[in-house]
C-alpha positions as CSV (number, residue, x, y, z in Angstrom):
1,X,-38.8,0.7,-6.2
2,X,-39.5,4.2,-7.1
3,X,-42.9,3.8,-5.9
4,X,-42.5,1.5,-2.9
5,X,-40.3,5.3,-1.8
6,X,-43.3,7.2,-2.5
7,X,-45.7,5.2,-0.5
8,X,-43.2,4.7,2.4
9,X,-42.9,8.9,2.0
10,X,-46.7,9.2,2.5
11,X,-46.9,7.7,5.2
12,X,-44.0,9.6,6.6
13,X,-45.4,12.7,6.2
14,X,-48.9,11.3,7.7
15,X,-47.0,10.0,10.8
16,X,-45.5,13.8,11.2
17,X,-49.1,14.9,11.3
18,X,-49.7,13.3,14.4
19,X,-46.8,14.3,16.4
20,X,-46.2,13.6,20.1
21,X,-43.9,15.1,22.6
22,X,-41.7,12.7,22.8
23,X,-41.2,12.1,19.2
24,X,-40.7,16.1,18.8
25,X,-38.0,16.1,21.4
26,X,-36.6,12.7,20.2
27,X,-36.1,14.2,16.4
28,X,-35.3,17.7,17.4
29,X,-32.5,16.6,19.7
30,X,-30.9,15.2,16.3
31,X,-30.2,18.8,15.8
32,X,-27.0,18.8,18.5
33,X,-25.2,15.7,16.8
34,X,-25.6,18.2,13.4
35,X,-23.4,21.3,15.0
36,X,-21.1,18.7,16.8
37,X,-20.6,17.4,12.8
38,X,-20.3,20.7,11.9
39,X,-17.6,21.5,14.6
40,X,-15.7,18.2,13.2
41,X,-16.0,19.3,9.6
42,X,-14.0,23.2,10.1
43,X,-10.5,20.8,9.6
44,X,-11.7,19.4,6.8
45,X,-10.9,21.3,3.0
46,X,-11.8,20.4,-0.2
47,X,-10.6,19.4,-3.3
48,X,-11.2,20.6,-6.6
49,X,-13.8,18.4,-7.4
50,X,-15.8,19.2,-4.7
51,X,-14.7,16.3,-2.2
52,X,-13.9,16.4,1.4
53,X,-10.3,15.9,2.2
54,X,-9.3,15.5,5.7
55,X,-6.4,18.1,6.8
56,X,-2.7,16.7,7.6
57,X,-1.2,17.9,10.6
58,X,1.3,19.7,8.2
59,X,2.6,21.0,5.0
60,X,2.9,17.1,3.0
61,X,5.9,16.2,1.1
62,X,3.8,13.4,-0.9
63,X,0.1,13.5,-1.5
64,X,-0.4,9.2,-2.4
65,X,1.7,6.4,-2.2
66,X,2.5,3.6,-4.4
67,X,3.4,0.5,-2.9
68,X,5.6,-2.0,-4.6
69,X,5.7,-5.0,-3.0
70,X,8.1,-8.2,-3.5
71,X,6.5,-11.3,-1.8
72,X,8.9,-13.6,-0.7
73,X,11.6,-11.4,0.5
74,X,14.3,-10.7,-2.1
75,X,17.9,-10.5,-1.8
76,X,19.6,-7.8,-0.1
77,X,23.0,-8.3,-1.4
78,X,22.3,-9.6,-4.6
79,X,20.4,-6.5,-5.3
80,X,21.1,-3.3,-4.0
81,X,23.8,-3.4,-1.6
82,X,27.1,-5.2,-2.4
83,X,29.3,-7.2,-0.2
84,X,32.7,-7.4,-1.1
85,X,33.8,-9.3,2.1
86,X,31.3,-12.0,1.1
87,X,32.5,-12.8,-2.2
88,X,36.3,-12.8,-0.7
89,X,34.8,-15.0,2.2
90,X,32.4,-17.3,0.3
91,X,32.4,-20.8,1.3
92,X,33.8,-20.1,4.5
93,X,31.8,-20.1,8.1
94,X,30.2,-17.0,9.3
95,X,33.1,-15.0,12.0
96,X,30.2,-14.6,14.3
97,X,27.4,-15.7,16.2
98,X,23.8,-16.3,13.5
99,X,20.4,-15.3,15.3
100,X,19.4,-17.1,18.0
101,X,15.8,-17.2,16.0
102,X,16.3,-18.8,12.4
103,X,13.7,-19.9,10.2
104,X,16.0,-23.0,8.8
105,X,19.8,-23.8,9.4
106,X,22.2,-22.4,7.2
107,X,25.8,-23.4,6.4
108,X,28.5,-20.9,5.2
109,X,29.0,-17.9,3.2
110,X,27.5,-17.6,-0.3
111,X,29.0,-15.0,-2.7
112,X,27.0,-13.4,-4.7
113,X,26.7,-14.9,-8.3
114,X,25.7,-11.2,-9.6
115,X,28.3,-8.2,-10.7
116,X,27.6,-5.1,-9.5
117,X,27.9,-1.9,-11.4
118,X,27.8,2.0,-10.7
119,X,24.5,4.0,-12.2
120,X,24.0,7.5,-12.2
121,X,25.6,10.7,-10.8
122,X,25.5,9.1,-7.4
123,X,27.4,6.1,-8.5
124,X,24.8,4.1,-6.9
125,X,25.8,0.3,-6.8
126,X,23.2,-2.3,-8.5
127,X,23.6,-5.7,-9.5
128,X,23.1,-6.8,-12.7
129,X,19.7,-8.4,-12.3
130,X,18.0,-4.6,-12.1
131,X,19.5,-2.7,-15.1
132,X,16.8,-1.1,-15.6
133,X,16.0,0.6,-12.3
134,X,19.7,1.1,-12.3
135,X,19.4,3.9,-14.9
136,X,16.9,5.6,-12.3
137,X,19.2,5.8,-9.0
138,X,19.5,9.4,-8.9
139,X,15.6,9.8,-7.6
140,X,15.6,6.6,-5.4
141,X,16.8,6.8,-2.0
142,X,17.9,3.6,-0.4
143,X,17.7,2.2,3.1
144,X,20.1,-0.4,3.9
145,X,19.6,-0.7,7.3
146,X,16.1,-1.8,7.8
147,X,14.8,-4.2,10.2
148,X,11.8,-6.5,11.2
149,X,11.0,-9.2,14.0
150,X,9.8,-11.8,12.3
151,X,11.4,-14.8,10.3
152,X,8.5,-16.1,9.2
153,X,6.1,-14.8,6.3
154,X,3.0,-14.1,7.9
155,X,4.4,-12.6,10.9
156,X,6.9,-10.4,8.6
157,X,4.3,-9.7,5.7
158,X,1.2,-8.4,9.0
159,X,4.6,-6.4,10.7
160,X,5.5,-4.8,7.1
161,X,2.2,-4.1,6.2
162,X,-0.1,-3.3,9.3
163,X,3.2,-2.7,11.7
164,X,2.3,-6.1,13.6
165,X,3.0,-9.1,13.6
166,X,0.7,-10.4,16.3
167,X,-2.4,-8.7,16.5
168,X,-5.4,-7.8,13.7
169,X,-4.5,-4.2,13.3
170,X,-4.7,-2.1,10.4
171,X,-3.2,-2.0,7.3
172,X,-0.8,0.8,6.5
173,X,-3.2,1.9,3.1
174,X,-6.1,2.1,5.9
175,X,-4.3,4.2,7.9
176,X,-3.3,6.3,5.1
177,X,-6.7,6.6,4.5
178,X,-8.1,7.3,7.6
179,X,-6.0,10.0,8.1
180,X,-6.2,12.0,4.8
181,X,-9.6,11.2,2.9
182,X,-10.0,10.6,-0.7
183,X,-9.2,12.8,-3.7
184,X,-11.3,11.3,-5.6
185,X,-14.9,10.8,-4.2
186,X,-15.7,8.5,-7.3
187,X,-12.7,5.7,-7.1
188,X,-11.4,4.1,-3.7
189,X,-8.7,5.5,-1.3
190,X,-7.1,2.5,-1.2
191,X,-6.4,-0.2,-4.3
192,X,-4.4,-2.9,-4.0
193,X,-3.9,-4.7,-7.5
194,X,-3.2,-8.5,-7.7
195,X,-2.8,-8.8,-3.7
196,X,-1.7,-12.4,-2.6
197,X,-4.1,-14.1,-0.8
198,X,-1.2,-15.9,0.8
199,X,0.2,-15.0,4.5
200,X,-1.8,-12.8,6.4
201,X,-4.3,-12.3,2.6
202,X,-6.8,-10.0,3.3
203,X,-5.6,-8.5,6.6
204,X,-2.5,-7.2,4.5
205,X,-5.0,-4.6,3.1
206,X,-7.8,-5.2,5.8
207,X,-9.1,-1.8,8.1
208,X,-9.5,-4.0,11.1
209,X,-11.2,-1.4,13.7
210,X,-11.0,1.5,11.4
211,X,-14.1,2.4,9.5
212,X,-15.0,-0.1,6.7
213,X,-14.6,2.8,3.8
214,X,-10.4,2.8,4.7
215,X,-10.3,-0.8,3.8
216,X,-8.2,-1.5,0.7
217,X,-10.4,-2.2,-3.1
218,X,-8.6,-5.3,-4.4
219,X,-8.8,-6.0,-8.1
220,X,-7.6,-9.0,-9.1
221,X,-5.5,-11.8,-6.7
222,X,-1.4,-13.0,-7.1
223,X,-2.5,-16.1,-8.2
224,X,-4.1,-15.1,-12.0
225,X,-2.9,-13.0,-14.3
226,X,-3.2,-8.9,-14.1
227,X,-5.3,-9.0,-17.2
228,X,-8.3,-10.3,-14.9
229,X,-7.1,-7.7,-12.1
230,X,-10.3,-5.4,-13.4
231,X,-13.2,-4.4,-11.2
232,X,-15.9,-6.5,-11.7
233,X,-19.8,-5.0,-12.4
234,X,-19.0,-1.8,-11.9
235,X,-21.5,-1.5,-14.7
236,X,-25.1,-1.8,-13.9
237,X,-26.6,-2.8,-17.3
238,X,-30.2,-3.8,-15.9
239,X,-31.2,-0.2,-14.1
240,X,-31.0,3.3,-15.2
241,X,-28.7,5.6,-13.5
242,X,-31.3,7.2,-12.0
243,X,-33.5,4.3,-10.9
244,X,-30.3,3.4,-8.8
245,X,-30.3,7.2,-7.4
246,X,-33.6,6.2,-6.3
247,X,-33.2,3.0,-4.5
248,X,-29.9,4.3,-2.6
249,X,-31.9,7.6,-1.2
250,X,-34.7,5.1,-0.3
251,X,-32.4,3.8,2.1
252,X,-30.4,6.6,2.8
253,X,-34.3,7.8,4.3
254,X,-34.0,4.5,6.2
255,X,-31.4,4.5,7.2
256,X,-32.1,8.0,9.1
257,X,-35.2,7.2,10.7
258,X,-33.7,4.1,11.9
259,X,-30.5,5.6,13.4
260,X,-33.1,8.3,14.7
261,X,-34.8,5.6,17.0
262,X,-31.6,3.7,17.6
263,X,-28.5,5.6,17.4
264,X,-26.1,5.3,15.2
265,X,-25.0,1.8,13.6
266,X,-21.3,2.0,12.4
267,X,-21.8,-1.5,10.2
268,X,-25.1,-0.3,8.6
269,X,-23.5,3.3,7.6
270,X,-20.6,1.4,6.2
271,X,-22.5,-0.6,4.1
272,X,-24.3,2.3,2.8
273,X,-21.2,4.1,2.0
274,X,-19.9,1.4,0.4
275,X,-23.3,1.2,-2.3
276,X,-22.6,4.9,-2.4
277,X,-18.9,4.6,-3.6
278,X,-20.6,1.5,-5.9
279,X,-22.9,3.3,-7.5
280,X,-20.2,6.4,-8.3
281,X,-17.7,3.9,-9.3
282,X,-19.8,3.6,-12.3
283,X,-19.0,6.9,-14.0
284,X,-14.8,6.8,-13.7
285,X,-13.5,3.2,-12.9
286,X,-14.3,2.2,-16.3
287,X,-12.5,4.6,-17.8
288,X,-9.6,4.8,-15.1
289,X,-8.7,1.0,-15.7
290,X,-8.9,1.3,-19.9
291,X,-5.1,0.9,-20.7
292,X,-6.6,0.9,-24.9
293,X,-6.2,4.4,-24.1
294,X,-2.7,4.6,-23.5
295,X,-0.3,5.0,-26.7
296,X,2.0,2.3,-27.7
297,X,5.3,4.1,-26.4
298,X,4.1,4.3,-23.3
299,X,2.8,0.8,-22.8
300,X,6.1,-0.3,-24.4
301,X,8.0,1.8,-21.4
302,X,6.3,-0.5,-19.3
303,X,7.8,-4.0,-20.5
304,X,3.5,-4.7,-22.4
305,X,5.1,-5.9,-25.7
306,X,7.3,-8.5,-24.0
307,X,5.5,-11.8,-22.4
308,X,8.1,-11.6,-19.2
309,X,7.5,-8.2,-18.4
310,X,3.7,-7.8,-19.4
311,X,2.1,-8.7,-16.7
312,X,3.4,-6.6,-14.2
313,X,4.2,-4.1,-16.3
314,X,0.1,-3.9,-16.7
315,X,0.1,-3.5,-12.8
316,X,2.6,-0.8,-12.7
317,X,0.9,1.0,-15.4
318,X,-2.8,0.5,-13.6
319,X,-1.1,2.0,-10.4
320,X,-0.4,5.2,-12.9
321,X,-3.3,5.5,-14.0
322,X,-4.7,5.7,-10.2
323,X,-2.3,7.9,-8.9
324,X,-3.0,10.3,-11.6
325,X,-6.8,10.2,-10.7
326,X,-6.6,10.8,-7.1
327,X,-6.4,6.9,-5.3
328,X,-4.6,8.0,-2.2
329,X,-2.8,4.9,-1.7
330,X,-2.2,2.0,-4.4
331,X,-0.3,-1.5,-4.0
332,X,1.2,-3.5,-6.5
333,X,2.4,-7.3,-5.4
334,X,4.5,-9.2,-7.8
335,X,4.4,-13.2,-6.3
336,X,4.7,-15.4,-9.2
337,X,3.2,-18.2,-7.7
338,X,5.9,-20.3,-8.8
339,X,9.0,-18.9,-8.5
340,X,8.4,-15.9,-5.7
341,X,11.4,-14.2,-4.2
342,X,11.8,-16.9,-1.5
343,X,14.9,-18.5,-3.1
344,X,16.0,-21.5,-0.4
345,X,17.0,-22.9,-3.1
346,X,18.3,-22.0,-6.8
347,X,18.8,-18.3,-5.9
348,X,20.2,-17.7,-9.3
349,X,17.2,-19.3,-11.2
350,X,15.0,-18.0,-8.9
351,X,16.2,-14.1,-8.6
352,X,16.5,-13.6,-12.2
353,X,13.3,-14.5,-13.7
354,X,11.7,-12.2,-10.7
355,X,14.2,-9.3,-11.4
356,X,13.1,-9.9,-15.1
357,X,9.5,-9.7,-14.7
358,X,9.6,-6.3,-12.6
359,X,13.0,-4.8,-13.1
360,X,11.5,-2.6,-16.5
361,X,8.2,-2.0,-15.5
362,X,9.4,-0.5,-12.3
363,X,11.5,1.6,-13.9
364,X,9.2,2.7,-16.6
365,X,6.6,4.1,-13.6
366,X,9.3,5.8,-12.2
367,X,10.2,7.4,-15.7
368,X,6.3,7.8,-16.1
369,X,5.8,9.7,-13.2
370,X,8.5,11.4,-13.2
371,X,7.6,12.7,-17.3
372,X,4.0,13.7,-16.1
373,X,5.2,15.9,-12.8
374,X,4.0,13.5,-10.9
375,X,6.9,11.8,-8.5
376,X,7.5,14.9,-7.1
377,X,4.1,14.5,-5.1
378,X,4.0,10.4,-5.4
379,X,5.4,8.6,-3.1
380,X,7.2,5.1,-4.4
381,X,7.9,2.5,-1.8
382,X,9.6,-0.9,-2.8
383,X,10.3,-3.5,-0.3
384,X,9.7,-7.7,0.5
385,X,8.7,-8.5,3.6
386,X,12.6,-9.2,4.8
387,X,16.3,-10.2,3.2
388,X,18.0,-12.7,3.0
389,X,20.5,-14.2,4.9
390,X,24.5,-14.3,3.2
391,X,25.1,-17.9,4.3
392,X,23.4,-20.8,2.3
393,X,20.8,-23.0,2.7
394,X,21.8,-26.2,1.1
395,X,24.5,-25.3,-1.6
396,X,22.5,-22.5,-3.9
397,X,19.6,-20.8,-1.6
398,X,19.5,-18.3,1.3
399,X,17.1,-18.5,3.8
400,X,15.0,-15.7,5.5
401,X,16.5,-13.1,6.8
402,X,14.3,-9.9,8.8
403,X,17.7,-8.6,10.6
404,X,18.6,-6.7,8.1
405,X,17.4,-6.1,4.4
406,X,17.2,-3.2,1.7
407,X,14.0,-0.9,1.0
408,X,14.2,1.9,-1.3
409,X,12.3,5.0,-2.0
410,X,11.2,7.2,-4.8
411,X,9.8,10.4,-4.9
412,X,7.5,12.2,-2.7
413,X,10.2,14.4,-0.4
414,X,12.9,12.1,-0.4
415,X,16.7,12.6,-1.4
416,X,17.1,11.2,-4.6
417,X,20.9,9.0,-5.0
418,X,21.1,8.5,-1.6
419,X,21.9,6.1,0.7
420,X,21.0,5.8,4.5
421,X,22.6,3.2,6.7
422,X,23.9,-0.8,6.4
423,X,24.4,-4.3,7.2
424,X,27.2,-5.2,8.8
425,X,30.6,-6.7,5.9
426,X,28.4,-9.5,5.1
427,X,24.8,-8.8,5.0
428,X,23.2,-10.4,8.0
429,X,22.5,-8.2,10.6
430,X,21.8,-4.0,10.4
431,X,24.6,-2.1,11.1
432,X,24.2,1.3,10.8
433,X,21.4,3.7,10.2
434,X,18.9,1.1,11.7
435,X,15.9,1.7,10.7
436,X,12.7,-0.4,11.9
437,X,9.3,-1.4,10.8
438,X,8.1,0.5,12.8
439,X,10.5,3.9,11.2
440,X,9.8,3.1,7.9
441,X,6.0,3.5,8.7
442,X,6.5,6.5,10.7
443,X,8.5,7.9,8.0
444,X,6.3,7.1,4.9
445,X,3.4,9.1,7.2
446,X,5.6,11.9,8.1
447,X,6.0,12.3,4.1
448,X,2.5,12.2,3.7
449,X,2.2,15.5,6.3
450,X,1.0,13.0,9.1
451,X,2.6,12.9,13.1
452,X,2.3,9.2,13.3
453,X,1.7,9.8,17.0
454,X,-1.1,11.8,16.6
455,X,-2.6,9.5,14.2
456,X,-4.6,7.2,16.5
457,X,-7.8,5.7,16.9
458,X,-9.5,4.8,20.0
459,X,-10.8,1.1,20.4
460,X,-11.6,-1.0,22.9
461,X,-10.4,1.8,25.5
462,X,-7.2,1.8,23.7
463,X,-5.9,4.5,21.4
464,X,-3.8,2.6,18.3
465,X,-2.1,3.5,16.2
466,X,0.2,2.4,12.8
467,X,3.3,2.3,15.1
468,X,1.6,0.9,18.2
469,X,4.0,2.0,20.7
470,X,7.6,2.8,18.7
471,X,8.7,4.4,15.7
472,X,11.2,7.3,15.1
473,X,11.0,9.9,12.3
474,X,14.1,8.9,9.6
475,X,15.2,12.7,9.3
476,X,18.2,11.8,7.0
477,X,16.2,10.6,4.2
478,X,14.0,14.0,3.4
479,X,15.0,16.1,0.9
């Protein structure tokens, strides 16, 4: 390969002997598209290894954002926000009108089978299936009031993560992305570990229209365990690190001449950049996913030495690991394939062998961060892509519910012990403090020092954006 480049750079050279007029103005008008990239690059700053970072629009709260997500839609008020009216109530019918949209008919109330008890300074109510994150209230900041459009999972899982549930847009980590640049030129912007392939799949962490390089890494899928969630080759046994050097500036020439007779090609420079971030993978991602580094203790914080809480524990503790290394934006799924949160049925079975799996490791990150400075400038999200609804399907489920659930938030600018809005005295619809898909994203970019309306991107004559056309800054919430 090394000297294919050197013949093909002969013959460059002879070809420049023999310049015409044409060519000359052709190749020297290349020159303007350099200042107008020069122009573009005066917002940009850099980081302190050397990488570009794109400039927020102002001062952030959070620098990266870790995304906890619980497919299948957990329970609202069997989690985080109690219903006292419900368990007086249960078994009796519902005192008003259920949406006119349902995913499956439901009968009457269904009291929670979980006690609730008070954590922290704040006093903070949790249920008994969360212990664990229970003992952390005082830096988590709920939101009771939040709301989708969608009672189905793929419509609610697009609207939660690329803010709709119609359309091919962007996923929230591209976005993110997009908008701030890497930290780290060596690893991606954008991870998302064990991502269900489920509902939406890859368009959950898809870039749609935005350039190819926003699109979200995934290392391993829902479906096997997190032990295989590595990235794969990202060690090039057969060719020296310089032979590679070699063969990507051979193209990188190529690539050149050809935009210089064609214009530029927006696949064939994502492609490139892609090899690019390959080929510099090499020298960190091995390290960066090594957990034999960390000590015992601090895998032990994170549920590794028990078989139920191992596995996403080993997510949670990945996510760390990149957070700490500069990943700008980094998703975590649990969906147990068999039992996900989507209780229609046996809500009690269900709920607590998913609160088991997650309920420590959860809180160890947060503990993590929090030990290593880092939650003060890491934003944690945790959410499913709706609630549920407080009357029951059959005699022991709930069914879907997107009128009104519970997100919380950790870290990164927000108020710690707090809670912002509610459902209405039995769970089903948002009450107070509403707070829509469409907020929440606004919100999580406002954190992030971004103006979600001046966060676009023109396509197709359109300028889009994360919130399409809605979406209200959550002012209550910041610290």
């Amino acid at each position: 390969m090394v000297s294919a480049f050197a013949m093909w750079r002969n013959k460059k050279l002879a070809d420049q002997a023999l310049i015409s007029r044409r060519r000359m103005l052709r190749e020297s008008a290349l020159g303007f598209g350099s200042l107008a990239a020069a122009s573009m690059l005066v917002e940009a700053s850099f980081g302190s290894g050397g990488q570009v970072l794109v400039s927020p629009h102002f001062a952030p709260r959070a620098r990266r954002v870790i995304f906890l997500f619980m497919k299948g839609g957990p329970s609202h008020m069997d989690t985080f926000e109690p219903k006292p009216m419900l368990d007086r109530d249960d078994g009796k019918p519902l005192p008003f009108d259920k949406p006119r949209v349902q995913f499956a008919p439901t009968g009457n109330l269904l009291r929670s089978p979980w006690k609730f008890r008070n954590y922290g300074e704040s006093g903070s109510a949790v249920s008994d299936l969360f212990p664990h994150v229970g003992q952390c209230v005082d830096d988590i900041c709920f939101l009771h009031g939040v709301h989708g459009t969608n009672a189905a999972h793929g419509g609610a899982l697009l609207k939660l993560h690329t803010g709709s549930d119609t359309f091919v847009r962007p996923s929230m980590g591209s976005w993110v992305s997009y908008g701030l640049g890497t930290e780290n030129k060596n690893l991606p912007s954008f991870i998302t570990i064990c991502p269900t392939l489920a509902h939406g799949g890859v368009k959950n962490w898809g870039s749609a229209f935005l350039p190819a390089s926003t699109q979200g890494t995934p290392l391993g899928v829902a479906s096997r365990p997190s032990t295989e969630a590595t990235m794969k080759y990202v060690q090039n046994n057969n060719a020296l690190s310089d032979v590679q050097r070699s063969q990507l500036d051979l193209l990188s020439e190529m690539n050149r001449e050809f935009n210089g007779a064609m214009g530029p090609h927006d696949e064939l420079e994502a492609r490139l950049k892609s090899f690019e971030l390959a080929y510099r993978m090499q020298s960190e991602m091995p390290e960066a996913q090594d957990l034999t580094r960390e000590t015992t203790a601090t895998k032990a914080l994170y549920g590794m030495n028990d078989a139920k809480t191992e596995d996403f524990g080993r997510q949670c503790l990945l996510a760390r690991r990149f957070a700490e290394r500069g990943v700008r934006f980094i998703q975590v799924t649990h969906s147990n394939t068999d039992v996900q949160w989507d209780q229609h049925s046996k809500l009690k079975e269900g709920h607590e062998q998913n609160a088991l799996e997650v309920d420590k490791p959860i809180a160890g990150l947060l503990r993590d961060l929090k030990s290593r400075g880092l939650l003060d400038d890491t934003l944690v999200l945790w959410a499913g892509e709706f609630g549920r609804t407080p009357t029951a399907q059959g005699t022991d489920g709930r069914d879907h519910n997107p009128y009104g659930f519970t997100v919380w938030m950790a870290g990164g600018g927000v108020r710690g012990g707090y809670h912002h809005g509610s459902t209405d005295e039995y769970g089903f619809y948002a009450k107070t403090g509403k707070v829509h898909v469409h907020d929440l994203h606004a919100t999580l970019l406002h954190l992030l020092g971004l103006d979600h309306e001046r966060l676009t991107y023109r396509y197709s004559g359109r300028d889009f954006r994360l919130t399409d056309v809605g979406g209200q800054l959550v002012p209550e919430i910041l610290a």
